[in-house]
C-alpha positions in Angstrom: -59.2 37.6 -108.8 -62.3 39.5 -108.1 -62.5 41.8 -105.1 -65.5 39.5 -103.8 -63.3 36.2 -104.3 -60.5 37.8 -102.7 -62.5 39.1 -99.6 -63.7 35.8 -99.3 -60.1 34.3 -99.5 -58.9 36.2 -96.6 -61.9 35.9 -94.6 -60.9 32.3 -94.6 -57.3 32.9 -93.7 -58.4 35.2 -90.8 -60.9 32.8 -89.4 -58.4 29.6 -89.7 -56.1 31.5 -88.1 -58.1 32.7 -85.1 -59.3 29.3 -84.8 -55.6 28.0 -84.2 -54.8 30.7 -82.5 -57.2 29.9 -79.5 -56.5 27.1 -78.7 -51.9 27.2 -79.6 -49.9 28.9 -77.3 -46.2 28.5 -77.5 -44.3 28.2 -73.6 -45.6 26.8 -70.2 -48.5 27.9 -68.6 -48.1 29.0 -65.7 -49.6 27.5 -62.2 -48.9 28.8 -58.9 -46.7 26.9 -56.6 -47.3 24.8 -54.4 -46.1 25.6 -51.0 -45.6 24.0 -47.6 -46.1 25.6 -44.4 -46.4 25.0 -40.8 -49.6 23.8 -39.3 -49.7 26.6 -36.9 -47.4 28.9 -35.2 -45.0 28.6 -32.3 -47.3 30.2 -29.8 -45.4 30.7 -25.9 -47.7 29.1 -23.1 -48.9 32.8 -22.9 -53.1 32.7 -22.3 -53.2 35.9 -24.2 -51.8 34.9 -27.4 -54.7 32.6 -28.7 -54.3 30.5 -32.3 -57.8 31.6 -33.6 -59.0 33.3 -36.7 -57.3 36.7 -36.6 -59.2 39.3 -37.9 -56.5 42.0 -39.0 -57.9 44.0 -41.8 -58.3 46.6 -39.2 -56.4 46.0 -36.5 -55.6 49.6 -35.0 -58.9 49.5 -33.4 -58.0 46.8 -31.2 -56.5 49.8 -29.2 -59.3 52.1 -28.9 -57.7 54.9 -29.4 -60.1 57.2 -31.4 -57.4 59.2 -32.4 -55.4 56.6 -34.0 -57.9 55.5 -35.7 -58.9 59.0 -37.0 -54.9 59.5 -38.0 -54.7 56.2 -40.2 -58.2 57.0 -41.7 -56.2 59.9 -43.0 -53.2 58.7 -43.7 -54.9 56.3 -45.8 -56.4 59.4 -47.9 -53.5 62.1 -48.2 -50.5 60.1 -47.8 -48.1 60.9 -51.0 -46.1 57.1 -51.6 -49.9 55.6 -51.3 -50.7 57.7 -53.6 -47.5 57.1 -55.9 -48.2 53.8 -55.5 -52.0 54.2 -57.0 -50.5 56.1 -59.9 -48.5 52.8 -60.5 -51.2 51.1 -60.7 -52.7 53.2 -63.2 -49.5 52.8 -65.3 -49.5 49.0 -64.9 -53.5 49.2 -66.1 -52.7 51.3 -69.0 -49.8 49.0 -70.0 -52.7 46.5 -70.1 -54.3 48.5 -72.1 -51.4 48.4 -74.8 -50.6 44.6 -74.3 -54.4 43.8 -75.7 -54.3 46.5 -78.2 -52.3 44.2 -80.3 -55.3 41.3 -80.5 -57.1 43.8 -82.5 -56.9 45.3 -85.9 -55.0 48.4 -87.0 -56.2 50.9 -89.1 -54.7 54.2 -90.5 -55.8 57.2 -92.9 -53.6 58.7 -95.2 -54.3 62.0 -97.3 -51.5 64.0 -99.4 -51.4 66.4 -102.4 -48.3 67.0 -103.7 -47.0 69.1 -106.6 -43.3 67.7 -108.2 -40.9 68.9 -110.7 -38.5 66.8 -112.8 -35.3 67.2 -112.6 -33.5 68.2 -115.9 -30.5 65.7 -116.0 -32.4 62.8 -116.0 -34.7 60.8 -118.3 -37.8 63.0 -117.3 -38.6 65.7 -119.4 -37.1 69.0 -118.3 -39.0 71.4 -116.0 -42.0 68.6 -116.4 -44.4 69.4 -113.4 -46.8 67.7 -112.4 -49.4 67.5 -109.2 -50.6 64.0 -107.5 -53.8 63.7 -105.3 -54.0 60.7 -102.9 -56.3 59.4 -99.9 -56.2 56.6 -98.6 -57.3 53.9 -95.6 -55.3 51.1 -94.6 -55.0 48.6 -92.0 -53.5 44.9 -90.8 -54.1 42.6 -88.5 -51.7 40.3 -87.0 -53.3 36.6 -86.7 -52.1 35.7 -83.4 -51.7 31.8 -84.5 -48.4 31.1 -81.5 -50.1 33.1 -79.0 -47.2 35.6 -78.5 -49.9 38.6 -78.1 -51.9 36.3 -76.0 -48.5 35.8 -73.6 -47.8 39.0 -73.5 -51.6 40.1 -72.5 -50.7 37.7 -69.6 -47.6 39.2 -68.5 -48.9 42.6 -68.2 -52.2 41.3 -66.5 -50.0 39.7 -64.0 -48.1 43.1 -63.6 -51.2 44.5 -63.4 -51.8 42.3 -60.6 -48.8 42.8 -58.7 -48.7 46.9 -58.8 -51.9 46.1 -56.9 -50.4 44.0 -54.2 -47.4 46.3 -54.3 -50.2 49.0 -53.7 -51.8 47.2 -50.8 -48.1 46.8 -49.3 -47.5 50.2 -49.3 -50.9 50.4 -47.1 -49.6 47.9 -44.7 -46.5 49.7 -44.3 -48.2 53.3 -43.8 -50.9 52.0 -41.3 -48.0 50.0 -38.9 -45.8 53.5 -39.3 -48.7 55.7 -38.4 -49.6 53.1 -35.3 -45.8 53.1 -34.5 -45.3 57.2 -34.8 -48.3 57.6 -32.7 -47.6 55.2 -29.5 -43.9 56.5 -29.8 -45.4 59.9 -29.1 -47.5 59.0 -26.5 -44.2 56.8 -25.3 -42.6 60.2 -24.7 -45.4 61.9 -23.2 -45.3 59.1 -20.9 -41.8 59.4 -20.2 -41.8 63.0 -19.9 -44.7 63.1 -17.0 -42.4 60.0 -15.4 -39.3 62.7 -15.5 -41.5 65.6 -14.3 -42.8 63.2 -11.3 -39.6 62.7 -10.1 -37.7 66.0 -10.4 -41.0 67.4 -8.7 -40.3 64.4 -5.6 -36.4 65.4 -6.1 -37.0 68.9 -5.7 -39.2 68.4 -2.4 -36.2 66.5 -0.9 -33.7 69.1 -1.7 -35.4 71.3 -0.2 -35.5 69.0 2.7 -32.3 69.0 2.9 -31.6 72.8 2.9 -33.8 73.0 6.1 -32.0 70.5 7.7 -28.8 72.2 6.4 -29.8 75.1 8.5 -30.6 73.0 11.6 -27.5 71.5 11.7 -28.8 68.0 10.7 -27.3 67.9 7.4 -24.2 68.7 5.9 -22.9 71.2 2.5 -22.6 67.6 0.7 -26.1 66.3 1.4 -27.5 69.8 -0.5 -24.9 68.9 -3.4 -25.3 66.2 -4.2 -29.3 66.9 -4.0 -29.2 69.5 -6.5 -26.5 67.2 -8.8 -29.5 64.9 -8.8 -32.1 66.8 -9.8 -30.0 68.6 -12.1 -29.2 65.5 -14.0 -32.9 64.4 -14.2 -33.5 67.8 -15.6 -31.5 67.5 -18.4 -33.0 65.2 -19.3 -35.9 67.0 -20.1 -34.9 68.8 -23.3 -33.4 65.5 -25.0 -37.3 63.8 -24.3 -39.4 67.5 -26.1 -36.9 67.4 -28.8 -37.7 63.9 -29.4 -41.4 64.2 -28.5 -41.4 67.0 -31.7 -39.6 64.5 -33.9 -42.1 61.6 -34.0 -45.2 64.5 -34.2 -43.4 65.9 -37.2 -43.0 62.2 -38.1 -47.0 62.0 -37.9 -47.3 65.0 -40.2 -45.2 63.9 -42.8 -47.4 60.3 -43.2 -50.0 62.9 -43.5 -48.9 64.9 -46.0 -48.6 67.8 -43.8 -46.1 70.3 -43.5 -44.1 70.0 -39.7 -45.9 71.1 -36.7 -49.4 70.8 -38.4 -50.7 68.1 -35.9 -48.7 69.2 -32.8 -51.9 70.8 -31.5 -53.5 67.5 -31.7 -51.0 65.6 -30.5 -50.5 67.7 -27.4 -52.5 66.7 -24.8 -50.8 63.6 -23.3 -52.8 60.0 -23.3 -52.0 56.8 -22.0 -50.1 54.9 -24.5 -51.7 52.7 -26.2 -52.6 49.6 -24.3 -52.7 45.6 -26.2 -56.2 43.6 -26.0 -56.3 40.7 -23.5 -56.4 38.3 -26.4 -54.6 38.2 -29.3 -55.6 35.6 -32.0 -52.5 35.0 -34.4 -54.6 33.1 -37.2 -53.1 30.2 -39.0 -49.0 30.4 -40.8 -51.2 29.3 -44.1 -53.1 32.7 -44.0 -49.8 34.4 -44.8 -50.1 33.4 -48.5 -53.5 35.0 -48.6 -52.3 38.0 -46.4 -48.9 39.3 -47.0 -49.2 41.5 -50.1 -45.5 41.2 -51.1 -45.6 37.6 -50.8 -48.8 37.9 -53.6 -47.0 40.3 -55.4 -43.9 37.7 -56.0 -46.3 35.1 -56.5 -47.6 37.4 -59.6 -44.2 38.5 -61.1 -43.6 35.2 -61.0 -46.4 34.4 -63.9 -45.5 37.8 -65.6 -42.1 35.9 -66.6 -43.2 32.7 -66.8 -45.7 34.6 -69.9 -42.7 36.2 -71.4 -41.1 32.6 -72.2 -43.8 32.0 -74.1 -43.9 35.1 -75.5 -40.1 34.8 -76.4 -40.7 31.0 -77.5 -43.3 32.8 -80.1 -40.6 34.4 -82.1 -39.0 31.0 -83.5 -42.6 30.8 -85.3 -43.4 32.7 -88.3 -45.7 36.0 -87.7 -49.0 35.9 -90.0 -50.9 39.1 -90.7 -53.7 40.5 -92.9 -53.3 44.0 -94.8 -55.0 45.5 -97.0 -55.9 49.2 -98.0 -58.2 51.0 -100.4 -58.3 54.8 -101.9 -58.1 57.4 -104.3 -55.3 59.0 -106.7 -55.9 61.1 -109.1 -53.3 63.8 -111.0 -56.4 66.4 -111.1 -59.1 67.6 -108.0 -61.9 67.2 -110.8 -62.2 63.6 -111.3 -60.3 62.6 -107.9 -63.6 60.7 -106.9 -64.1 59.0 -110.4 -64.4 55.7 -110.5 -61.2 55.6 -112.3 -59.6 56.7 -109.3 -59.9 53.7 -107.0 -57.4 51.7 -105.8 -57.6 48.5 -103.7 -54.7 45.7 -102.3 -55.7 43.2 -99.9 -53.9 39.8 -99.1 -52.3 37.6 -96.1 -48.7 38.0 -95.4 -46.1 36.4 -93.1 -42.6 37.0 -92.0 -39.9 34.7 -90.2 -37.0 35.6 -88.8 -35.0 32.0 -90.0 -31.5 32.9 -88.7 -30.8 35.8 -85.9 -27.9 34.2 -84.8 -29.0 32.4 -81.9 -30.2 36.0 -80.0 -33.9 34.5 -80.0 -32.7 31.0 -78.6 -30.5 32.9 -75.8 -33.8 35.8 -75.6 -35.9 33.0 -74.2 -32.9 31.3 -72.3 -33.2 34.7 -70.6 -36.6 34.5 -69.7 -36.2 31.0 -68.3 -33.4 32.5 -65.9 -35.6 35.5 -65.2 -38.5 33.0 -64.3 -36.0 30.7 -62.4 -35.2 34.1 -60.1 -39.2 35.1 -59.7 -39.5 31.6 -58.3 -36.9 31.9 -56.1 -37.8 35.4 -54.8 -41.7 33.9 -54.4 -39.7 31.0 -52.5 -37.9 34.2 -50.2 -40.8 36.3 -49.7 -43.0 33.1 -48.0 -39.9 32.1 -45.3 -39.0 36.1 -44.8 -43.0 36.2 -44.3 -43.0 33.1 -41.9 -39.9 34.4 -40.3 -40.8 37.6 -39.2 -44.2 36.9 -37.8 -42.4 34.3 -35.6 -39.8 36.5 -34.4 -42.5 39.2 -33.9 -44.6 36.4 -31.7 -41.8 35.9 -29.5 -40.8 39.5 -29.6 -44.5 40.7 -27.9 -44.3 37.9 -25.0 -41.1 38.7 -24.3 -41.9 42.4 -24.2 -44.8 41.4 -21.9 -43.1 39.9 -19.6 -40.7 42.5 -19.4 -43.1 44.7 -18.5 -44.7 43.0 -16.1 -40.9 42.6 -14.2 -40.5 47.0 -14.5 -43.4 47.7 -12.8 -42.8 45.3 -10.2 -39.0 47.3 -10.3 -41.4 50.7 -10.0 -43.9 49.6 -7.1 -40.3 48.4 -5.3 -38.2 51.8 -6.2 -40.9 53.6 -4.6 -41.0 51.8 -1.8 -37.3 52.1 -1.4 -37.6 56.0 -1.6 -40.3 56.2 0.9 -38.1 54.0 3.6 -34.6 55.6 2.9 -36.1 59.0 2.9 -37.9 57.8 6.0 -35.1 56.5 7.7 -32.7 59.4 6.6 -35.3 61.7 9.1 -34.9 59.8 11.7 -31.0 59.8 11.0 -30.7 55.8 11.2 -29.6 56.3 7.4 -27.3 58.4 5.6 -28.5 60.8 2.3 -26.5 58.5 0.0 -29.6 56.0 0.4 -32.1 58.7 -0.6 -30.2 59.6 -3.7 -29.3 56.3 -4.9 -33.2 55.2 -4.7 -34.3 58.8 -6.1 -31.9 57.4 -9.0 -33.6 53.9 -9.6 -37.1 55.5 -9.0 -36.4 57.9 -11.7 -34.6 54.9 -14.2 -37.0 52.3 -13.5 -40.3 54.8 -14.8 -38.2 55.6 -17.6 -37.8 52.1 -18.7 -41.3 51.5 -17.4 -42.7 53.9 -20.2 -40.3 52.7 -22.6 -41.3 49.2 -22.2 -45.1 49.7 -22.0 -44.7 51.7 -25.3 -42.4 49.0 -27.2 -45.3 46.6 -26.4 -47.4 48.3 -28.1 -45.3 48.9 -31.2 -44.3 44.9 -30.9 -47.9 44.3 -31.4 -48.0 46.6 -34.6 -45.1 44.6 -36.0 -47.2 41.5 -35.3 -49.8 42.9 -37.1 -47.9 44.1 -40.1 -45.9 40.8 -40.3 -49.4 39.2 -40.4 -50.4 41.1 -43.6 -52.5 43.6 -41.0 -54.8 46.1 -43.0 -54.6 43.9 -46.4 -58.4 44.3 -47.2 -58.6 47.5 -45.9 -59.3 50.0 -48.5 -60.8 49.8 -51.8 -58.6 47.5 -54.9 -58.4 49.4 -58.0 -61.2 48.1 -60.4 -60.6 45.0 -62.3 -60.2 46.2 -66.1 -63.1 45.0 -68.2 -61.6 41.5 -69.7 -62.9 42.6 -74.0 -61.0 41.3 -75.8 -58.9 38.1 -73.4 -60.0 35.9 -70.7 -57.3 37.5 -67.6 -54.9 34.3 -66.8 -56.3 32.6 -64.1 -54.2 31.7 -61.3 -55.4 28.3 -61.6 -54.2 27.4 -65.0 -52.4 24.8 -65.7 -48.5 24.7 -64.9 -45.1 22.7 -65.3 -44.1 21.6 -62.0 -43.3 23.9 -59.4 -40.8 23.5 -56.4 -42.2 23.3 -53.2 -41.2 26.0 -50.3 -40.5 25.5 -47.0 -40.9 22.8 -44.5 -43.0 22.4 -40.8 -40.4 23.1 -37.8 
């Protein structure tokens, strides 16, 4: 057959073949599932907790602290596992890269001069030597008629997908720890100025007491017992700066920065950080759009529902074009003579007709793998619809509880005012004025503790609502060359449904 015939020949294979091979690919396609939620959320009769359109992408602000918003700004740009998480996202893209490689054709150069000697016993003629001069260029191309290629493009586009979300979840997490490190500072600051309050008050009064030690009005115990009190709130001191250095150092580290690098910052004491009047929750349907590892599952999920196709593909026989073309030649001078040129082209196939049932059980494996992506997409959306409820309840609660402590405050100090009142005038004994120096001095400690758990409940609203998901810049799409990316509207078997309304 002449070289033109025979080009023409596989130029008709290859274009049968990628004419099939559009339009046949072996195993489901994939469609997301469908899933059931809740109409809308299990909101307390609380006026501040509203079920609007919740805009969380940047939800810090809704404190207005500057300086929170200036630390997750930061964060956002030096923080090492966001940034490990962007390198994995790099490595998904490049695996991308690989997967559609494979649509295209191969091709390879070859060049080699070699000098040989026969050996003297065998048939070749003793101490015959002899040099061989040959260059070459090759190359095939697998037709992909069953569409594993095509599967396998799929799967790591959806992999590509979810090292994406798994980035954005790493964001999530970063901004609600930065949020939560920060009011857990101020939290101790607020504490500590509580503490210092009363062991100045404390302090006043023992040296009440002293004085009327000296008049005759009071006795040894009554100074005692003062100065065990303000003792005891002393201590307490050292526990709260040792803890106060823990979550700056806690700060740094989401920062990238060695310990102590932000304590400057950090050190003048602000209010903690106080919630918005209104909170709007948004809808438990958002979730699916918002929660980045509930996107991410939903992704995996169509990475191994691709690999059963992909798997499926290898109970078909593989087609491929080859062909190469060069020079050989046992001299240099007439190594580009016409004489010298050497041709093969032709279609080829190979299938594997008996592997003792490993590719049957290979793709039994990737239906079991699929069955567990489904099931851990089914997890991710109650975990998700779970925690935002618990966090609900968890910030009206907290309110409340709040709103009971500083009722306790306004009455301790009342109570201190009247005993310490009373204890003048003698129509009271000292035990009164410690015992309400010591509920003064626990109920602004829980005060603080409480106003700054609010706060952090809120952040864990926020992050259970998928808070700061469109914050930040997505890695750029990679140019689709070579494959239309699998839509995540394709067609599907069946999927199960998820969930139920309460």
């Amino acid at each position: 057959m002449r070289p033109v015939k025979l080009l023409l020949y596989i130029t008709a294979i290859a274009s049968a073949g990628l004419l099939l091979g559009g339009c046949l690919k072996v195993g489901p396609d994939y469609e997301p599932p469908q899933v059931k939620t809740p109409q809308n959320w299990r909101i307390p009769n609380a006026p501040h907790l509203v079920p609007g359109e919740a805009d969380i992408r940047t939800w810090w602000e809704v404190f207005q602290d500057p300086l929170l918003v200036s630390l997750v700004n930061r964060a956002a740009a030096s923080n090492l596992d966001l940034k490990s998480a962007v390198a994995k996202v790099r490595e998904a893209r490049a695996r991308l890269g690989v997967a559609r490689g494979g649509l295209l054709p191969s091709a390879e150069a070859k060049g080699n001069a070699t000098r040989q000697r026969g050996s003297e016993n065998t048939f070749t003629p003793a101490g015959f030597t002899y040099d061989t001069y040959d260059g070459s260029l090759g190359g095939s191309w697998e037709i992909d008629l069953f569409g594993r290629i095509r599967r396998s493009v799929e799967a790591a586009q959806a992999d590509y997908q979810a090292s994406q979300e798994d980035r954005v979840g790493v964001m999530v997490s970063l901004y609600a720890e930065m949020a939560s490190n920060y009011i857990q500072v101020r939290t101790i600051q607020a504490r500590l100025a509580a503490a210092e309050k009363n062991i100045f008050s404390q302090k006043e009064v023992l040296q009440l007491t002293k004085v009327r030690f000296k008049n005759g009005l009071a006795t040894g115990l009554d100074v005692s017992q003062a100065e065990q009190v303000l003792a005891s709130s002393e201590a307490e001191v050292p526990l709260l700066r040792y803890s106060l250095n823990q979550a700056a150092n806690a700060v740094a580290l989401l920062l990238a920065r060695p310990p102590g690098a932000v304590e400057a910052e950090l050190a003048e004491p602000r209010p903690i950080p106080s919630p918005p009047a209104r909170v709007a929750l948004g809808l438990p349907a958002d979730l699916l759009r918002q929660r980045p590892d509930v996107r991410s599952a939903e992704r995996q999920l169509a990475a191994a529902t691709a690999r059963i196709g992909e798997a499926t593909a290898d109970l078909y026989p593989s087609f491929s074009l080859v062909g190469a073309i060069g020079l050989a030649s046992k001299e240099t001078g007439n190594f580009f003579s016409a004489g010298s040129r050497y041709y093969s082209f032709g279609p080829g196939f190979t299938w594997n007709l008996f592997a003792g049932g490993s590719i049957r059980a290979q793709i039994k494996v990737q239906d079991a793998l699929t069955e567990q992506a489904l099931l851990a997409y089914e997890l991710s959306v109650l975990t998700a619809l779970n925690e935002v409820d618990n966090a609900i309840l968890g910030f009206f609660q907290q309110g409340n509880r709040v709103q009971a402590l500083q009722r306790s405050v306004t009455a301790a100090e009342r109570t201190l005012e009247l005993s310490l009142k009373l204890y003048k005038e003698g129509l009271k004994d000292f035990q009164s004025v410690l015992d309400a120096q010591r509920s003064l001095f626990d109920a602004d400690n829980q005060l603080a503790e409480a106003k700054g758990q609010l706060a952090s409940n809120l952040v864990t609203l926020y992050k259970a609502m998928g808070g700061g998901w469109q914050a930040g810049r997505q890695p750029p799409e990679p140019e689709d060359i070579y494959e239309t990316a699998p839509q995540r509207t394709a067609q599907a078997p069946a999927a199960r449904l998820v969930g139920g309304t309460p």
